[in-house]
N, C-alpha and C positions, 0 to 999 in steps of 0.2 A: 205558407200562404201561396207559395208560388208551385206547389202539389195541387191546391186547389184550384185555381188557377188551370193550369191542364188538365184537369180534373173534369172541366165547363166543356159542354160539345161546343164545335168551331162557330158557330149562332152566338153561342155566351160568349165564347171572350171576344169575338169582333164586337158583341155590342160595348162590354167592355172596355175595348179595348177606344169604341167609340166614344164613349161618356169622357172616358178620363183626358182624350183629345179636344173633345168640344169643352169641357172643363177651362183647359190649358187657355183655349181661344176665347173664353171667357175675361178669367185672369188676365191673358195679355192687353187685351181692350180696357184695363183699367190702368195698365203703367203706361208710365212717358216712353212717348214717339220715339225712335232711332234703329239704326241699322237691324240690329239685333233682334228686338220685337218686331219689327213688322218681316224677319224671315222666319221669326218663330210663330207668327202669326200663320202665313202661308203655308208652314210646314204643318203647323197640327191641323190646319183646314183641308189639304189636300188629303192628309193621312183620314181626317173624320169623314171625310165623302166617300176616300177609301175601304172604309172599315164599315157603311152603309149599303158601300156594293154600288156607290152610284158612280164610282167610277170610269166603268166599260161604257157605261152608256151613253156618257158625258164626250168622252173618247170619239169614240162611234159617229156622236152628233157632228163634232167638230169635223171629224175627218170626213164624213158627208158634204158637211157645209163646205170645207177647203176645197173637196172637188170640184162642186157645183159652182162654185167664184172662178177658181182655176179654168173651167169650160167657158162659162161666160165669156171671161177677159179673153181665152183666147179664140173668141168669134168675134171679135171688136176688130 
């Protein structure tokens, strides 16, 4: 399986690799609240935005937006 698996050009198994992560965040959202699940929750959401590619972008945005605050405050 895991022949086939690498087998998939890098497209397939990120989608892959995507489904079986948004899966997990599926699943977690139906067990009780605590420490554990809600970092399990975050880890397979970061990994699934990861594995969509929306990553950089998200990044990018932030670190735009952090400058842009950062300049603001410091002309006050």
């Amino acid at each position: 399986m895991f022949e086939k698996f690498k087998g998939l050009s890098p497209a397939g198994r990120r989608a892959v690799i995507a489904v079986a992560l948004f899966a997990i965040m599926f699943v977690d959202v139906l067990l009780p609240k605590c420490d554990f699940t809600v970092a399990l929750f975050l880890v397979s959401g970061l990994g699934g935005i990861w594995a969509i590619g929306l990553m950089r972008p998200i990044l990018l945005f932030l670190f735009f937006l952090m400058r842009a605050v950062l300049r603001y405050k410091a002309i006050d």
